[in-house]
Kinemage of the C-alpha trace (Angstrom):
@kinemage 1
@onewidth
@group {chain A} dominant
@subgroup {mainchain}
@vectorlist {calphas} color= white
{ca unk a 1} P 0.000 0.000 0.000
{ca unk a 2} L 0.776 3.847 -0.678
{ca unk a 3} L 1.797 6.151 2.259
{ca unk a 4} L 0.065 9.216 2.835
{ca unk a 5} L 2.774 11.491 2.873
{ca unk a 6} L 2.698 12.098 -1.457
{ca unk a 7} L -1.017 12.366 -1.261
{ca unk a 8} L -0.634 15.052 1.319
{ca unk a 9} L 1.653 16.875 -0.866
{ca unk a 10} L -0.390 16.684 -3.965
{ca unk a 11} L -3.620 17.851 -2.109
{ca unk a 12} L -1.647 20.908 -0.853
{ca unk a 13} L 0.842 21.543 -3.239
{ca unk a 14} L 0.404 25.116 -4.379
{ca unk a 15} L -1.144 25.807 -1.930
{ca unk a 16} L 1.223 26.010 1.067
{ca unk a 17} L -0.143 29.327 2.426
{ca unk a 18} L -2.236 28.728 5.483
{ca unk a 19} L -3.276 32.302 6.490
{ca unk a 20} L -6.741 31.385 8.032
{ca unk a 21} L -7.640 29.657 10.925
{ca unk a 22} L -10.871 28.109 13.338
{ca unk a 23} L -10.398 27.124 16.807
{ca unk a 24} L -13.349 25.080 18.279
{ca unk a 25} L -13.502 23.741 21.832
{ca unk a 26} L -16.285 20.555 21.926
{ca unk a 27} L -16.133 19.525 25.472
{ca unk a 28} L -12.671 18.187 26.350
{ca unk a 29} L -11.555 18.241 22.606
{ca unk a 30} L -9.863 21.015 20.685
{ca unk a 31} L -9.170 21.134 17.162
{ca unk a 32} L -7.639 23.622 14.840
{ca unk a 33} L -8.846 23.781 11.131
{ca unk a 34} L -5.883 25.885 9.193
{ca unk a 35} L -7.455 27.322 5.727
{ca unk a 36} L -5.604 28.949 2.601
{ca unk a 37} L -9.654 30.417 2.176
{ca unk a 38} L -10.866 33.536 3.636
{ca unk a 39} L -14.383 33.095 2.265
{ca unk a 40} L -13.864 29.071 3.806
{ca unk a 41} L -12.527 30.258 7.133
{ca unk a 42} L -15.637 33.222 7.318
{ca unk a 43} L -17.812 30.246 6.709
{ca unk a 44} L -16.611 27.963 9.426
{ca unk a 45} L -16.385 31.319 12.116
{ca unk a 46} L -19.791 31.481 11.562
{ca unk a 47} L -21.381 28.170 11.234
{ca unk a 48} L -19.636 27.056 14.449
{ca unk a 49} L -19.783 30.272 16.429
{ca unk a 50} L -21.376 28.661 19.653
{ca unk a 51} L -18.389 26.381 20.159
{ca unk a 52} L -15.795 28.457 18.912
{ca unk a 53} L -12.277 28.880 21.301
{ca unk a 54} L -12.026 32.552 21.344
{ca unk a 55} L -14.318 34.944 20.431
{ca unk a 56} L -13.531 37.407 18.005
{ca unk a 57} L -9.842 37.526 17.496
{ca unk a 58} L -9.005 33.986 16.129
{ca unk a 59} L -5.516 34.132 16.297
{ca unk a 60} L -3.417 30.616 17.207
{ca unk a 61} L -3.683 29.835 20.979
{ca unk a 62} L -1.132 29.297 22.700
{ca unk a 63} L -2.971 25.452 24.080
{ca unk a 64} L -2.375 22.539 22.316
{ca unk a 65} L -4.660 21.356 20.007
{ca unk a 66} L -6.519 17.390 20.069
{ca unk a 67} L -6.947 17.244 16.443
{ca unk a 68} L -5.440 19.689 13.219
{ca unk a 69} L -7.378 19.823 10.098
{ca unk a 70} L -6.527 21.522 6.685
{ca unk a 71} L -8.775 22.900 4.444
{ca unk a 72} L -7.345 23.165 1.108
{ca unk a 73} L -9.875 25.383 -1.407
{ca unk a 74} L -8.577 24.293 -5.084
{ca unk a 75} L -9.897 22.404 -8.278
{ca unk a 76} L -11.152 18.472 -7.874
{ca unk a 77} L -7.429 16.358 -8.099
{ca unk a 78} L -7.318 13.473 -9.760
{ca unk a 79} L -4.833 11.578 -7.822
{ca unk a 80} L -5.302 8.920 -9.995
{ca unk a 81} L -6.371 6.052 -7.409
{ca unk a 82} L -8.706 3.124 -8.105
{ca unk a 83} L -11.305 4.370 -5.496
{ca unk a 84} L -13.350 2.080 -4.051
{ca unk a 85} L -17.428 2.664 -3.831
{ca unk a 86} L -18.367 2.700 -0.319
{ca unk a 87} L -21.523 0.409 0.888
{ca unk a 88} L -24.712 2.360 2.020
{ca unk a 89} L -26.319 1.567 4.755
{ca unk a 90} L -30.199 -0.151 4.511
{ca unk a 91} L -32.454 1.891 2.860
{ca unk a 92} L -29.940 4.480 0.889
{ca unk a 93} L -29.307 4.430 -2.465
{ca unk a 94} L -27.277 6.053 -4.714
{ca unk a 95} L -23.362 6.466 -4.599
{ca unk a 96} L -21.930 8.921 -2.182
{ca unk a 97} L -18.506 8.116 -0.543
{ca unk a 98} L -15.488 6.011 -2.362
{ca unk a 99} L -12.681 4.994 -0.607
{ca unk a 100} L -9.297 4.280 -1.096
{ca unk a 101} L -7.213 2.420 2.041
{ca unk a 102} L -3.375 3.615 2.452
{ca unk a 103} L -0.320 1.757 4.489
{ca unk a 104} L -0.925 4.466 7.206
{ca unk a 105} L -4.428 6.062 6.273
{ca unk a 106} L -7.602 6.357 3.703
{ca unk a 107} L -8.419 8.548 1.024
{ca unk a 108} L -12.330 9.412 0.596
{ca unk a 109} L -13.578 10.891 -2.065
{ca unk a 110} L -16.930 12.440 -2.562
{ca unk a 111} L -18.967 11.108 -5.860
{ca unk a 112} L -20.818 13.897 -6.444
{ca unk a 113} L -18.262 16.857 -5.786
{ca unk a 114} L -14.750 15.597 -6.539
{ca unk a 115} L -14.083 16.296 -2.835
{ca unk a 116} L -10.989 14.609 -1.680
{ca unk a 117} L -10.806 13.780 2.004
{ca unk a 118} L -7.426 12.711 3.637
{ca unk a 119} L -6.987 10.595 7.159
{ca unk a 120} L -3.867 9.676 8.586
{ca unk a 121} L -1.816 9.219 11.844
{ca unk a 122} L -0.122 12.507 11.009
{ca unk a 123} L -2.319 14.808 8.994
{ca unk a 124} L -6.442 15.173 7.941
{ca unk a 125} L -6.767 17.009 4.961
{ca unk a 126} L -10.125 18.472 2.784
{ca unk a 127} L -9.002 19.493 -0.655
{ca unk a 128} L -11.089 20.604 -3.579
{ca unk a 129} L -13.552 23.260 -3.665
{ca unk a 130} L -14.506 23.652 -0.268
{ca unk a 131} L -16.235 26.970 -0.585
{ca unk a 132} L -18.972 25.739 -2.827
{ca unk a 133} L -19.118 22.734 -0.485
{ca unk a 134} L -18.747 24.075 2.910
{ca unk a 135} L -21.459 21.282 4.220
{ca unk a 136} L -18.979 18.472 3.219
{ca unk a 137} L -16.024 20.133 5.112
{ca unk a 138} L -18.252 21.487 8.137
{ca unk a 139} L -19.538 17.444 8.177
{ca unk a 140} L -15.742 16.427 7.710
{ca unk a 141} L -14.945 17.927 10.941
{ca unk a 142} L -17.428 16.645 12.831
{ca unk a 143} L -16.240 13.577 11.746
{ca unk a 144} L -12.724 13.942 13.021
{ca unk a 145} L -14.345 14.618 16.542
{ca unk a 146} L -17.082 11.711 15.893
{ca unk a 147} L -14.162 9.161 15.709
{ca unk a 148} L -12.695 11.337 19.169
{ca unk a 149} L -15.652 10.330 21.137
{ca unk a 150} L -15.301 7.023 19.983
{ca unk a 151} L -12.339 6.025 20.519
{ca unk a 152} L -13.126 7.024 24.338
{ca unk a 153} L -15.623 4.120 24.505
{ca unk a 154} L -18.908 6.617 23.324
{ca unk a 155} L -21.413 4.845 21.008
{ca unk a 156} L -22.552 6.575 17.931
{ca unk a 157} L -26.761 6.973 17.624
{ca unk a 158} L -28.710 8.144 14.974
{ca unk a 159} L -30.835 10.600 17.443
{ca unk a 160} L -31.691 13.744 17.976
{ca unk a 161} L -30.970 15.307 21.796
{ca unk a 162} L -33.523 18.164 23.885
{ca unk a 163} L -32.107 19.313 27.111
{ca unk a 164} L -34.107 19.776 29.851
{ca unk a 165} L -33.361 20.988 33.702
{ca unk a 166} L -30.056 19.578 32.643
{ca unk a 167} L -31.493 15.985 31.480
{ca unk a 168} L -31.646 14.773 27.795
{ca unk a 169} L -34.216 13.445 25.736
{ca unk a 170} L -33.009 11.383 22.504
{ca unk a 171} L -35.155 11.426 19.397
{ca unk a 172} L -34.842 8.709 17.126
{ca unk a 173} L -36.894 7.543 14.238
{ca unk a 174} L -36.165 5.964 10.684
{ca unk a 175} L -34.977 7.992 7.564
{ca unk a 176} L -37.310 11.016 7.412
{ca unk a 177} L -39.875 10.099 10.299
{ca unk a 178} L -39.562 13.693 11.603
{ca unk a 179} L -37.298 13.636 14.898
{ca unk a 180} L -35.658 17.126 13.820
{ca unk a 181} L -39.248 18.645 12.979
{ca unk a 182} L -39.727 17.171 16.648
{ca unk a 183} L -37.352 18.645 18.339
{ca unk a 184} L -37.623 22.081 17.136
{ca unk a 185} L -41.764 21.880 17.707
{ca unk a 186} L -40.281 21.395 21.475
{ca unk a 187} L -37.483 24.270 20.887
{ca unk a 188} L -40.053 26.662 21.351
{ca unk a 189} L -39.800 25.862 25.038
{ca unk a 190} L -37.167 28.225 26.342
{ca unk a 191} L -36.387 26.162 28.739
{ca unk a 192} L -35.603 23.454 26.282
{ca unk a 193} L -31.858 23.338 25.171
{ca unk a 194} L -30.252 21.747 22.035
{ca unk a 195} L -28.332 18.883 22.281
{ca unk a 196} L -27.447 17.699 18.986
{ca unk a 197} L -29.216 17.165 15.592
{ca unk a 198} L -28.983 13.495 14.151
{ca unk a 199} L -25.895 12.144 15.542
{ca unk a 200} L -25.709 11.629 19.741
{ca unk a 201} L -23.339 9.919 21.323
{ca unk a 202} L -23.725 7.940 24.663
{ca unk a 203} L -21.565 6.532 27.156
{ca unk a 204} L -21.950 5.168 30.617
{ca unk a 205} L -20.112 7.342 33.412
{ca unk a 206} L -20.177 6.511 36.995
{ca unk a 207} L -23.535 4.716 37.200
{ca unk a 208} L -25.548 7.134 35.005
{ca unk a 209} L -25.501 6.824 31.021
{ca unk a 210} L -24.083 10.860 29.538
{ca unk a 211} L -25.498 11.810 26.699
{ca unk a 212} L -22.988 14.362 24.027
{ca unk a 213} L -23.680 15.892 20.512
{ca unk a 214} L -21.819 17.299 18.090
{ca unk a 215} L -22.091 20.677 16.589
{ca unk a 216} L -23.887 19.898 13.870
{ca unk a 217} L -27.036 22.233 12.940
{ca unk a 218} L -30.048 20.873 12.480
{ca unk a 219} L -30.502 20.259 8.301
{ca unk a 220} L -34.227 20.311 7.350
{ca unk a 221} L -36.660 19.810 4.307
{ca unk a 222} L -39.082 22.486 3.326
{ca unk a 223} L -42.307 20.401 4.710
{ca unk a 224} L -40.461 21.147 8.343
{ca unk a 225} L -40.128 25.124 7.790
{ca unk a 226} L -43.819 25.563 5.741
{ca unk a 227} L -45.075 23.956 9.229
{ca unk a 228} L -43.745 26.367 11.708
{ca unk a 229} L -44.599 29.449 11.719
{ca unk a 230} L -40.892 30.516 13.659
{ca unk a 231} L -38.866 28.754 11.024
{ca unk a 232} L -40.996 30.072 8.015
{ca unk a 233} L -39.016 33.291 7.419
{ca unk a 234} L -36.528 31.089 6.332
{ca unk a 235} L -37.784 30.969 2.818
{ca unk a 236} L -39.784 33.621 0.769
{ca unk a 237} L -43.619 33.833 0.620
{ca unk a 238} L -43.875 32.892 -3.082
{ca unk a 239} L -41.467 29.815 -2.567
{ca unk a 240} L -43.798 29.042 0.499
{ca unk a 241} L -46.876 29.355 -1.973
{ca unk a 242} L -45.637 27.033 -4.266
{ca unk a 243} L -44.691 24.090 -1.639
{ca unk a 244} L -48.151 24.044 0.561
{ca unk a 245} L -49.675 24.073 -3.346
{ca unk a 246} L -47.919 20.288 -3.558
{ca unk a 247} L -49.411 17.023 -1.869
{ca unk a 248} L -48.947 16.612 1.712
{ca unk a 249} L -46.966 13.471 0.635
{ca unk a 250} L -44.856 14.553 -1.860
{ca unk a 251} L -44.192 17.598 0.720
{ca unk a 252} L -43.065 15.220 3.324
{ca unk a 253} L -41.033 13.656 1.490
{ca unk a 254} L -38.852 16.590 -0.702
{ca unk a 255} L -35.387 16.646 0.230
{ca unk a 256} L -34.463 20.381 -0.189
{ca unk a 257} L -31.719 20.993 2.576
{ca unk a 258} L -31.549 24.586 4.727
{ca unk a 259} L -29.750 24.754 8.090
{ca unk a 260} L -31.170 26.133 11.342
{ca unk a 261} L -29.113 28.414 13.163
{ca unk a 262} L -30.407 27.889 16.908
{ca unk a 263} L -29.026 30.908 18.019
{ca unk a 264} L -30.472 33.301 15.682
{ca unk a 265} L -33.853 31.265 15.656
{ca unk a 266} L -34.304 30.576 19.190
{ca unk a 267} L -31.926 33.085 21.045
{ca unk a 268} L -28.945 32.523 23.063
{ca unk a 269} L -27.779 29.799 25.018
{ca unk a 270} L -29.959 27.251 23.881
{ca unk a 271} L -27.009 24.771 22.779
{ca unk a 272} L -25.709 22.418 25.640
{ca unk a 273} L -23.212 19.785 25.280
{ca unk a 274} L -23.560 17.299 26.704
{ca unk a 275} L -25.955 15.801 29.294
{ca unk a 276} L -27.390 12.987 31.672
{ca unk a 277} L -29.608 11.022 29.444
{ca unk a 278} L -33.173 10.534 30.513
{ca unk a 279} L -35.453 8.660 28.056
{ca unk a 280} L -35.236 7.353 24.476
{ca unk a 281} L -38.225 8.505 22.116
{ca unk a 282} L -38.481 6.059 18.509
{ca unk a 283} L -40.856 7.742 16.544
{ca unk a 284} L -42.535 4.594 13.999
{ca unk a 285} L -45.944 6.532 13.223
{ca unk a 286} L -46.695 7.357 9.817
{ca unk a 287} L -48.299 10.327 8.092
{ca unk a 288} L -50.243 7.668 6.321
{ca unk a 289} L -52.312 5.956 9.413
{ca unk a 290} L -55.820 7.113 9.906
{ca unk a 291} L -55.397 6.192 14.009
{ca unk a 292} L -54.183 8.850 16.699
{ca unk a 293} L -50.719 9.454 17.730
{ca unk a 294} L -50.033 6.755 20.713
{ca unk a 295} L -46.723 6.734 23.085
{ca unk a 296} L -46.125 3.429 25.494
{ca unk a 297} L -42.872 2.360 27.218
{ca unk a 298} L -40.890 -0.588 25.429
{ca unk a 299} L -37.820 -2.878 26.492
{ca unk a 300} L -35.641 -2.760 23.574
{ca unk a 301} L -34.572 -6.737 23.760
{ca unk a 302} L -38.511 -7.426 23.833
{ca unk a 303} L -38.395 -4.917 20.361
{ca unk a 304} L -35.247 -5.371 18.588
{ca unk a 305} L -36.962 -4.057 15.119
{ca unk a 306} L -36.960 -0.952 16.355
{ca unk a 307} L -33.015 -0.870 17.079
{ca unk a 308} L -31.917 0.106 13.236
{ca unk a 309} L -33.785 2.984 13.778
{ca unk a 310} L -31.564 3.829 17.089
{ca unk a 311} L -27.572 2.324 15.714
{ca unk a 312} L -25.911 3.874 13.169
{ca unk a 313} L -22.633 3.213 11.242
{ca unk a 314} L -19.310 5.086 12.259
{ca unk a 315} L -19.102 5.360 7.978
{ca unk a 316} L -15.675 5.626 6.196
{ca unk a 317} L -14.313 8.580 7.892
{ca unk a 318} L -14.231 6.889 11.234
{ca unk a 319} L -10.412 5.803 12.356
{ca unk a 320} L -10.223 3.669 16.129
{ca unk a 321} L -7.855 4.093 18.470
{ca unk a 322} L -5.645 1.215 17.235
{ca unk a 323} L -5.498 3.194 13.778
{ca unk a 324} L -7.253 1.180 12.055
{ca unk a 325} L -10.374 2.205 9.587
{ca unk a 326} L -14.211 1.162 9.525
{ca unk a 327} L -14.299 -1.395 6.912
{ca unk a 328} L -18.400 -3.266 7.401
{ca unk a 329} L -21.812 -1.889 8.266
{ca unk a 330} L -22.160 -4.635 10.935
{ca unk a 331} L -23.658 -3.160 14.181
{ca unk a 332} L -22.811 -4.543 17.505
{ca unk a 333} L -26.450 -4.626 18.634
{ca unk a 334} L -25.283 -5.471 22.162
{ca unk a 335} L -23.752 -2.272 22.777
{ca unk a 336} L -26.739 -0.779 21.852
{ca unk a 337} L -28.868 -2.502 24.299
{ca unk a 338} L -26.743 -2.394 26.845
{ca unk a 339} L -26.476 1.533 26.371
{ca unk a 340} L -30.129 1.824 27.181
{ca unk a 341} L -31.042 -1.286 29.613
{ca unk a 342} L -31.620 1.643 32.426
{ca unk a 343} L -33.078 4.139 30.092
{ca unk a 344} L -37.137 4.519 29.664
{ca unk a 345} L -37.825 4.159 25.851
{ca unk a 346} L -40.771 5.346 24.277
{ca unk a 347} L -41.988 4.344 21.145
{ca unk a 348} L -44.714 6.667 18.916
{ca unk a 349} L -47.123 5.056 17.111
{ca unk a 350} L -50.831 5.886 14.447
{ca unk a 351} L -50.857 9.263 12.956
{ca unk a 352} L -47.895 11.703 12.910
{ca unk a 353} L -49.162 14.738 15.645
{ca unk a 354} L -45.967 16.829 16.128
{ca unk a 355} L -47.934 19.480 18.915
{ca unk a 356} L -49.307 16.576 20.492
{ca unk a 357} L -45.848 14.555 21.173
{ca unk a 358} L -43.799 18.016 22.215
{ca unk a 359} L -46.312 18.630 24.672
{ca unk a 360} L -45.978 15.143 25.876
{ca unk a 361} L -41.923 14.893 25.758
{ca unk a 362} L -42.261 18.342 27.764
{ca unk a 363} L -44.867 17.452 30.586
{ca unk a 364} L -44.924 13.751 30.890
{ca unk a 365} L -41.032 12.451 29.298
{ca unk a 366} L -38.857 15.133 30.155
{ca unk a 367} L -41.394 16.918 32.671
């Protein structure tokens, strides 16, 4: 196999000038992201502004850092490498991610854009143009701290997390059941915090099981915004027009991307951490059913079926501790269930009602 060291040096080559840099603190983890792109490093200040080192001044602190990243913004490469289509999980479709395995890292490359992703023991690298995909790069860090966590024994989730008087709620649900319209239907409780979006991590801690998120903003389809009156600003009333003019399914099911800044939308200091984790919520109603939104308490290894909807691959970014890289989408369902042996879990049933189950995850789950 190929080292990484020539592939580092073709990604930056030309590009040697790091002028611009992001310092984010994410509980005990720091990382550095070092940009030759003012427009990339303006987009990072802002899009991670809650968890951000410093404010303001962004200059290199003087602390060591847990993680470096480079953003490199240049033309797609074509480092001429067989890469190697990564396998989707159940239920996606389409190619996404290719990989390309290294004596002492992996190269990913992104289908669609021609980004080029770079993970080894000694540097992580983003190279192509990152301005026009800032989502891939912001996701790309995220990653880096996503294979942190685990490697310190958390376990990935495909949740959402509410915080409240400092306990967490995780939302979970199959592709496009509605746990982020959820949780922002709830956000309009200021008392209610943000945890994290659709990736929580959990780990148990001295007797008690801690729930953490990453800084990752909520990403949500236009049926979510044309629904709530606080998020509808986000799009323009003739845009608006034309989407509640569609079919209720076709609406709920249009995937048409916009992030949610929860500062700006729901005022400051709504985003926590990390957290003591209360209850699980699995949301398996459907818009379709003609019955009434139900909630009962289930035990998990009475109701495995409803597990896929909770575990979630660590996908081809994710490096452990030993160094070596995510090669199968085989779950270790045990984990899982051990996770949440001493955790109520809830499981939503009939006809999707999105006031009716806030109110209940406020007075009743998290009340």
């Amino acid at each position: 196999m190929e080292s990484s060291n020539s592939f580092a040096q073709q990604m930056i080559a030309g590009h040697e000038h790091l002028a611009y840099g992001t310092y984010l603190q994410l509980g005990d983890c720091r990382i550095s992201v070092q940009s030759n792109s003012e427009p990339l490093n303006g987009l990072l200040l802002h899009y991670f502004k809650p968890v951000l080192m410093q404010s303001g001044d962004q200059s290199v602190p003087v602390v060591p850092m847990d993680i470096e990243i480079i953003a490199i913004e240049r033309p797609p490469l074509d480092l001429d490498v067989e890469f190697v289509d990564w396998k989707r999980e159940p239920g996606k479709s389409g190619r996404k991610d290719s990989f390309f395995d290294l004596n002492d890292g992996r190269l990913i490359r992104k289908v669609r854009t021609g980004m080029v992703f770079l993970i080894s023991d000694q540097k992580q690298i983003a190279a192509g143009p990152c301005v026009a995909n800032d989502n891939q790069v912001i996701n790309f860090i995220n990653a880096q701290y996503m294979s942190w966590l685990q490697q310190r024994d958390w376990l990935i989730c495909h949740a959402s997390g509410l915080v409240y008087n400092e306990a967490a709620l995780a939302i979970a649900g199959f592709s496009g059941g509605g746990k982020s319209t959820l949780m922002l239907h709830t956000l309009e409780n200021p008392a209610i915090q943000f945890l994290t979006n659709d990736r929580l991590f959990v780990r148990e801690s001295n007797g008690q099981v801690e729930a953490a998120g990453i800084p990752k903003l909520p990403r949500i389809n236009p049926g979510t915004i044309v629904n709530n009156p606080r998020l509808k600003p986000m799009l323009n009333a003739e845009h608006i027009d034309r989407l509640l003019a569609l079919p209720k399914q076709t609406l709920w099911h249009l995937e048409e991307k916009y992030d949610v800044f929860i500062d700006q939308v729901y005022g400051p200091n709504r985003i926590v951490q990390q957290a003591p984790l209360r209850a699980l919520l699995i949301l398996s109603w459907d818009p379709n059913c003609p019955q009434p939104m139900t909630v009962s308490q289930v035990d998990l290894r009475q109701r495995r079926d409803l597990l896929p909807a909770v575990m979630k691959s660590p996908g081809p970014f994710y490096r452990d501790a030993n160094g070596h890289y995510y090669q199968e989408n085989i779950l270790p369902e045990a984990r899982y269930l051990r996770a949440f042996e001493n955790i109520v879990v809830y499981e939503a049933t009939g006809g999707v009602d999105f006031a009716a189950l806030s109110e209940l995850c406020q007075h009743e789950i998290l009340g």
